[in-house]
N, C-alpha and C positions, 0 to 999 in steps of 0.2 A: 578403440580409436578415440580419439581425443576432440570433444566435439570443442570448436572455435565460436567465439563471440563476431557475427558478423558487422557488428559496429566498427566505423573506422572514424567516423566522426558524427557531425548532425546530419548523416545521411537521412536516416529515419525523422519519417513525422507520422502524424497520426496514422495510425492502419486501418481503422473504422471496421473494424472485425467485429463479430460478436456470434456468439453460442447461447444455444437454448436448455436448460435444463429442468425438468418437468414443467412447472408452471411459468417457469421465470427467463425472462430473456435478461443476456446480460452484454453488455456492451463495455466494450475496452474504452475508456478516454484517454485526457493527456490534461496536463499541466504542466508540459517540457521537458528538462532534463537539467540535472547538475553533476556536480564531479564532488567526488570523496577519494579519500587517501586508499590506492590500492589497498595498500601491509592493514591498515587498519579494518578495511573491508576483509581482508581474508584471512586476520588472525595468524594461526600457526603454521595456513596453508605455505609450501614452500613457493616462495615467487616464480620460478622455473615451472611452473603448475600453471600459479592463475594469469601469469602472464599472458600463457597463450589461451586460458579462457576469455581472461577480459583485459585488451591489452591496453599501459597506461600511456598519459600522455608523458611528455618529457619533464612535468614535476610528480609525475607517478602518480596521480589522480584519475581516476578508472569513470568512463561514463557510465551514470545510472540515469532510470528513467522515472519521472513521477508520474504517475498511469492511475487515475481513479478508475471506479467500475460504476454504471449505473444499471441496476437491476430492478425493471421494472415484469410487473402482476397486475392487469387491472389497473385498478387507479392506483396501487404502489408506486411509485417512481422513488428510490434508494438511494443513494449516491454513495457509495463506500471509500473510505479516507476522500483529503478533498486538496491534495497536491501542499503545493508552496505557498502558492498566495504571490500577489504584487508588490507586497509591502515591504521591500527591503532598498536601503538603500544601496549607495552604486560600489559603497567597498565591500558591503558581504554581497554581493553579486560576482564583485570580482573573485574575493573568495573562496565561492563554492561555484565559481565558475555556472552559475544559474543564467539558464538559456529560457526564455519566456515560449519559445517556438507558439505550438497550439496549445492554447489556454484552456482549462476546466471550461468555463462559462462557453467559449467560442466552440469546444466542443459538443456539450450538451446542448446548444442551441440545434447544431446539425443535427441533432437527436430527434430536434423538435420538442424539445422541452427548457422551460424559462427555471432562472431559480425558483420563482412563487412557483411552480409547478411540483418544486421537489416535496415529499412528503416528510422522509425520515435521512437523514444521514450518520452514518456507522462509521465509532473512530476506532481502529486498533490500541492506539493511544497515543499520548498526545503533545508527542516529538515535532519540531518544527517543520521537519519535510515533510509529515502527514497532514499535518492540523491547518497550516496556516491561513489554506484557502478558504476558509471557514468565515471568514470575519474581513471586511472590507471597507477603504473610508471613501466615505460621501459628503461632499461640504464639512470635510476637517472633523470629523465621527467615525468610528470606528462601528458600524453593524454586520450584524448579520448576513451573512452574502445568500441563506437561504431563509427569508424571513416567517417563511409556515412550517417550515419541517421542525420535526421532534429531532434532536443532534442527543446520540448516545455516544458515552467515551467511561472508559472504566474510571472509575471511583478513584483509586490511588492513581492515575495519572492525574488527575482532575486537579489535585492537590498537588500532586509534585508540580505543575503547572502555576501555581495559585502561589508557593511558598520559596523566596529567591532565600538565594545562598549556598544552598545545599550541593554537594560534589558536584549534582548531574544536573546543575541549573542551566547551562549554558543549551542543554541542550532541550530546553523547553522556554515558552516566550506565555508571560498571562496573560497577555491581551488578546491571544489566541482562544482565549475559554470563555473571559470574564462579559465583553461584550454579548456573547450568546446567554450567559448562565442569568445574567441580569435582566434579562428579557423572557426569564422562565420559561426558555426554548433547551435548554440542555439538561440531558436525563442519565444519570450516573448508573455503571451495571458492577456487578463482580459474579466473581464463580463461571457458574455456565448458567447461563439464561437467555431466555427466548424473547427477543428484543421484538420482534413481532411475528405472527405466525409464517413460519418456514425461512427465520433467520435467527440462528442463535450468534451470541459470543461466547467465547471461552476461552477465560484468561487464564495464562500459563506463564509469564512473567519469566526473569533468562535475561534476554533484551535489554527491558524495564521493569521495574517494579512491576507493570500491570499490561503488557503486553497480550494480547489476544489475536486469535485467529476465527475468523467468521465461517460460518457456515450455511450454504442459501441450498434450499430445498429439502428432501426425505435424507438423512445422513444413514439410514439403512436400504436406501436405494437410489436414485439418481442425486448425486450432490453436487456441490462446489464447495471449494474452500478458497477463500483468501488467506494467504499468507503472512502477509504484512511484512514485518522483519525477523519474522523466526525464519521464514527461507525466502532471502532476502531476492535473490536471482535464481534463475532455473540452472546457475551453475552450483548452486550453494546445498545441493541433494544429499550430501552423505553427513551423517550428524556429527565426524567431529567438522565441519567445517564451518567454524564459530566464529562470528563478527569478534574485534579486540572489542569495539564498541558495548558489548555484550556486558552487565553489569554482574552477571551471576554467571559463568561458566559451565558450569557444574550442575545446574540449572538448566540450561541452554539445552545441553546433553540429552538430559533426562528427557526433555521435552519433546527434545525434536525426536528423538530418536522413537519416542512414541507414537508421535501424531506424523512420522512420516510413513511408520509402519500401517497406523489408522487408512492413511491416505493411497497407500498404492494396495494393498486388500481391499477396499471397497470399492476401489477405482474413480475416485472424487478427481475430478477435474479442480487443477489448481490455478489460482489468477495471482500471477506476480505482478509488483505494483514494481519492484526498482530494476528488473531487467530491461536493457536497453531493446533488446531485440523481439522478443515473446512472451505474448502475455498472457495465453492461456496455454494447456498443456495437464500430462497426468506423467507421475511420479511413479514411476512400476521398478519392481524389482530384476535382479541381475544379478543372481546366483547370489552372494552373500552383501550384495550394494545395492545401489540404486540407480536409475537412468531415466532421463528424461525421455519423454513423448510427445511432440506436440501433436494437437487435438486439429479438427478439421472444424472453421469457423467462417461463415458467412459474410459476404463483405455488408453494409450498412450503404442502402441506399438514402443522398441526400433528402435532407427534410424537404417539403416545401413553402414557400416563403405564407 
């Protein structure tokens, strides 16, 4: 059976869900929602498919969700990717159709946590719909929207960021980087490495150049994985189902088709950041596919003042 996108429009707002996994509680946010080109979002899938996964509007532009995650340990507090950000003027608003709804920060306050609160923040990489909430202006400045946390983001995004002109410039912005980088608050990773105890990255590139999917707790026993954009929606599970947006196809492939075998053998619960609907969830197999599960996740009671 054909499971349906239950988005029909900005029905959905924050869900305040959150799951616990060994040490680490995690909590779904939000930084709103924006629209991307169907076809381009689903590649080679045939439109008669993902139409009725994720259905578009009438310039074919398919709602996705910006959904950070805060993953807190003790005094950890994490924030993983860190949405859109405010920073756009009213024609790329119009554009990518960006709905401010619930805000990173308006979130995390419910959380009961201020940005000076956040410790570390975790960038997949460093595309403008992940990064941008990253950096915010104050009296006509561009700072840091977390001004104590450690900000990791791989190495080669860091630069494709840093360096205009190049094919896939457009879809990365510097001033997303440079105001943190300059305040020797951002900490460059590659490979697979352990960004701090019981959070790795591991870049796998496909996507981008340097594309990474995180991992929070025992990866040989209770995990999570964040996604990012190697599986961009919880409709996006079988590996050919390849973003065009995807720089390396071929790539993509290879990767996903690994780490989703990784992810439904271990039984890692997965956090999608661009699905409109769910945001947590495990990835299980289906005789020679794959099928979504969502997980059972706790509602978030409000902070108090």
């Amino acid at each position: 059976m054909t499971r349906q996108s239950k988005s029909r429009a900005l029905e959905s707002t924050w869900s305040r869900r959150r799951i616990r996994v060994g040490e680490w509680t995690i909590t779904a946010l939000s930084d709103g929602f924006f629209r991307l080109d169907g076809g381009s979002m689903w590649g080679v899938v045939p439109a008669t498919l993902w139409r009725q996964w994720t259905p578009p509007a009438g310039d074919n532009t398919i709602l996705l969700a910006l959904r950070p995650f805060l993953a807190e340990r003790g005094a950890d507090k994490v924030v993983i990717e860190v949405g859109i950000g405010e920073r756009w003027e009213e024609k790329w608003r119009g554009i990518y159709h960006i709905e401010a709804g619930d805000s990173l920060p308006a979130t995390l306050r419910a959380c009961g946590v201020a940005p000076e609160d956040v410790t570390h923040v975790v960038a997949s990489h460093c595309h403008w719909d992940h990064i941008g909430g990253q950096v915010i202006e104050r009296a006509g400045e561009l700072v840091p929207t977390f001004p104590n946390a450690r900000h990791f983001a791989p190495r080669i995004e860091i630069e494709m960021a840093k360096r205009p002109g190049h094919a896939r410039s457009g879809s990365y912005r510097s001033d997303d980087v440079e105001p943190v980088e300059e305040r020797g608050l951002l900490v460059p990773y590659e490979g697979t490495q352990e960004l701090l105890p019981g959070i790795r990255a591991h870049v796998l590139g496909g996507h981008s150049d340097g594309v990474a999917v995180i991992t929070i707790g025992d990866e040989d026993g209770e995990a999570a994985i964040f996604w990012a954009d190697v599986v961009p929606t919880t409709h996006h599970i079988q590996p050919p189902y390849i973003m065009a947006y995807d720089i390396d196809v071929v790539r993509s492939f290879e990767q996903r088709s690994e780490w989703l075998e990784r992810a439904a053998d271990r039984g890692w619960i997965g956090l999608f950041y661009h699905d409109a609907d769910e945001a947590f969830g495990r990835i299980v197999r289906a005789g020679r596919r794959f099928a979504f599960e969502p997980v059972e996740s706790e509602t978030l009671a409000p902070a108090t003042p």
